[in-house]
N, C-alpha and C positions, 0 to 999 in steps of 0.2 A: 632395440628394434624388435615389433612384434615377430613370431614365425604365425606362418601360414598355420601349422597346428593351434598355435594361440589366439589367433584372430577368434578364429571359427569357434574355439570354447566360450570364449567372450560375446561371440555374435550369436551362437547359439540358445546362450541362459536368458536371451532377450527377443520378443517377439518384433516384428517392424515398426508399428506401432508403441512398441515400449521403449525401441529406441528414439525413435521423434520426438515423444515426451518428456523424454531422459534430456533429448538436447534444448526444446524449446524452454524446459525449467531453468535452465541456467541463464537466459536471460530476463528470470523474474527480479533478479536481485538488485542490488545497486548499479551494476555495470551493463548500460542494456547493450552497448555494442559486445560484440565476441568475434574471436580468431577461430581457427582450425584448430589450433592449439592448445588455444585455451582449453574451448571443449572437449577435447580427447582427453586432459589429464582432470577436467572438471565429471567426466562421466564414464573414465576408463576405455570408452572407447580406441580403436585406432583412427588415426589419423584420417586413412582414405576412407573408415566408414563413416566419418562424419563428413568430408567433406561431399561423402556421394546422398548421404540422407541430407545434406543442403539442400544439396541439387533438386533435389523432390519435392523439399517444403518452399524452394523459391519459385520450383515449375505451380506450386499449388498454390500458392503467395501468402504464406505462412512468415516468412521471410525473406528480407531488404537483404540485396548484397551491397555492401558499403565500399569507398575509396579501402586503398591498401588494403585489403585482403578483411576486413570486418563486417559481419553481420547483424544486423538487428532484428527484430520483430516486423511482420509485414501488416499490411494495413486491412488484408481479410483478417486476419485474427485478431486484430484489435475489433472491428467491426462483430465479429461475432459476439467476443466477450462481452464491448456492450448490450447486444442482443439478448443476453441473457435477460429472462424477469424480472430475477430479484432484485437484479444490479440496475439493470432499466430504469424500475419503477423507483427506487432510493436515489438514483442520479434525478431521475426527473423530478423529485416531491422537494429534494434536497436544492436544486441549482439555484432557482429564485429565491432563497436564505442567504446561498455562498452568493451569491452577486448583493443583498441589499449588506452582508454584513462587510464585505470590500466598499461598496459605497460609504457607508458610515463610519466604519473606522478607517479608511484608505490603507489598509493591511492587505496580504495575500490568507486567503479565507483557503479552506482544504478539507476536503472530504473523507476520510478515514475507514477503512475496514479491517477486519483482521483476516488473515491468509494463512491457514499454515499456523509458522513458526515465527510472522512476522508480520507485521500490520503495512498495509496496501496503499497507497494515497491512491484515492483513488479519481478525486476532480480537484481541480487549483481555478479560480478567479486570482488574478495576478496584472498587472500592468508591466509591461517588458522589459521598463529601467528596475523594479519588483525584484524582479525574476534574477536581471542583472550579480543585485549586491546577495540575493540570499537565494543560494539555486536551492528548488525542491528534489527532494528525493523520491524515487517510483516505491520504495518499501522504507518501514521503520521498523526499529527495535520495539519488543512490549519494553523491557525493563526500563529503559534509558530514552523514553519520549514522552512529551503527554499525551498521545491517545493510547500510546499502549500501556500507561497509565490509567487512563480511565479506564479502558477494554479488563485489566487483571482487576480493580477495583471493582465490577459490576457481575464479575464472574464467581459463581460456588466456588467453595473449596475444592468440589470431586473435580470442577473444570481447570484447575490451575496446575499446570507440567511439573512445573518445580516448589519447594518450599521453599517459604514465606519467612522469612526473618523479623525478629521484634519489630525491627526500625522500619522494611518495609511495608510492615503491616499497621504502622502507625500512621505511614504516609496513605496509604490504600483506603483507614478507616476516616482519614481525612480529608479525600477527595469525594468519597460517600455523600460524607455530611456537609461540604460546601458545594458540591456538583461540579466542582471543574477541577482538571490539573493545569498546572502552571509547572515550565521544564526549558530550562535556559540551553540553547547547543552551543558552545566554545569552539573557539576556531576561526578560521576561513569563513565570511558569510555568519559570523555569528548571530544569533537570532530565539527571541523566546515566545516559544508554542502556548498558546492559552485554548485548551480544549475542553469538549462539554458532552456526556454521553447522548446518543439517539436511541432507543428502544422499540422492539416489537411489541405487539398488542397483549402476549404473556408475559412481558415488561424483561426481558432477557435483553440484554446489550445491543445489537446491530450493526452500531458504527457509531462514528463522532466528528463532531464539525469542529473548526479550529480555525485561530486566525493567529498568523504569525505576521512579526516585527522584528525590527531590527530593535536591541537591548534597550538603546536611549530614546526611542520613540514609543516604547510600550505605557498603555496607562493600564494596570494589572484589574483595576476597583471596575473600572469601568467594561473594559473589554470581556471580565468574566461574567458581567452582566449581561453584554450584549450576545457572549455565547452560546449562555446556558438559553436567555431568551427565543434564538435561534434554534437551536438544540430540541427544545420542548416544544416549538410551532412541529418541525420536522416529523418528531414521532408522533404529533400530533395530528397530523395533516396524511403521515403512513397509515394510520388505523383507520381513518376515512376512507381512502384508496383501498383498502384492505375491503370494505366493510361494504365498497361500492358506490359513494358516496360522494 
């Protein structure tokens, strides 16, 4: 149990605003609901100061109080974030791709950014029974996905966190040269990602579009044509937007 002394050290090294952001970031991850709990041993916090900095971001609507004691993300902040430009103008150039590449290959199609330390899904075209058998994830790993496959593969060396091993640098120079990664998930909902990079007008990464299947419905020949095809209207159709056009 904290003391009173300890609290105060703790709440002191952090201004009011650094604690909100402290707590709202824990629900970037995989887990969007959270406890009281959680977040105090996810951010150091105590206990009563998270549950009172709740109380602020749900009076502000930053955050959903949930059934049994769980919080989620509130629907001003989602609102906001898309309000952003960059994010705005890539969701809107990008939507009309993810909806025709769900038409044609009746896949769930997936918009892709990098975040951080983790890549962002960040739009799904999906049909409900979809969604059902292969739940999407709100973030992804670089290493172990295909966009965060393409994202390391499109990046400098001065931009990449960690080194690069023979094998995966064999994988990285081979998604270069075919334009897409291909990346199988095991498990529950298993399901394989076929992704394809978007670029800025200085040809630097962006984001990546993606259409995921379930393993025995995937055609790999096909679908990495129709992603890169997508893919390449998208950054295509950015520099326009960009340019005014």
């Amino acid at each position: 149990m904290a003391t009173p002394g300890r609290v105060e050290q703790v709440e002191g090294k952090r201004s009011v605003l650094g604690r909100a952001f402290d707590i709202l970031e824990c629900f970037a991850g995989d887990e969007p609901e959270q406890t009281v709990v959680g977040l105090s041993q996810q951010t150091g916090l105590p206990p009563a100061t998270v549950h009172r900095m709740l109380a602020h971001l749900i009076r502000w609507g930053a955050v959903e109080r949930m059934s049994r004691g769980h919080y989620r993300l509130g629907r001003r902040l989602w609102k906001l974030g898309r309000d952003v430009p960059s994010t705005r103008i890539l969701k809107d150039v990008a939507r009309p791709f993810l909806v025709d590449l769900h038409d044609v290959t009746g896949c769930i199609s997936a918009l892709c950014s990098p975040d951080g330390d983790r890549v962002a899904v960040v739009d799904v075209i999906a049909g409900r029974r979809a969604l059902e058998h292969i739940p999407m994830p709100s973030t992804l790993p670089f290493t172990w996905s295909a966009p965060g496959i393409v994202i390391l593969a499109h990046r400098t060396s001065a931009d990449l966190r960690t080194p690069v091993d023979a094998q995966r640098r064999e994988l990285l120079d081979d998604v270069r040269r075919t334009g897409v990664a291909v990346h199988s998930v095991a498990g529950p909902g298993s399901a394989t990602w076929v992704s394809a990079p978007i670029f800025d007008r200085d040809g630097t990464i962006r984001s990546t579009l993606s259409i995921v299947a379930a393993d025995d419905t995937v055609n790999t020949g096909a679908s990495s044509r129709a992603v890169s095809a997508a893919a390449a209207a998208v950054t295509r159709d950015l520099a326009n937007r960009v340019r005014g056009r």
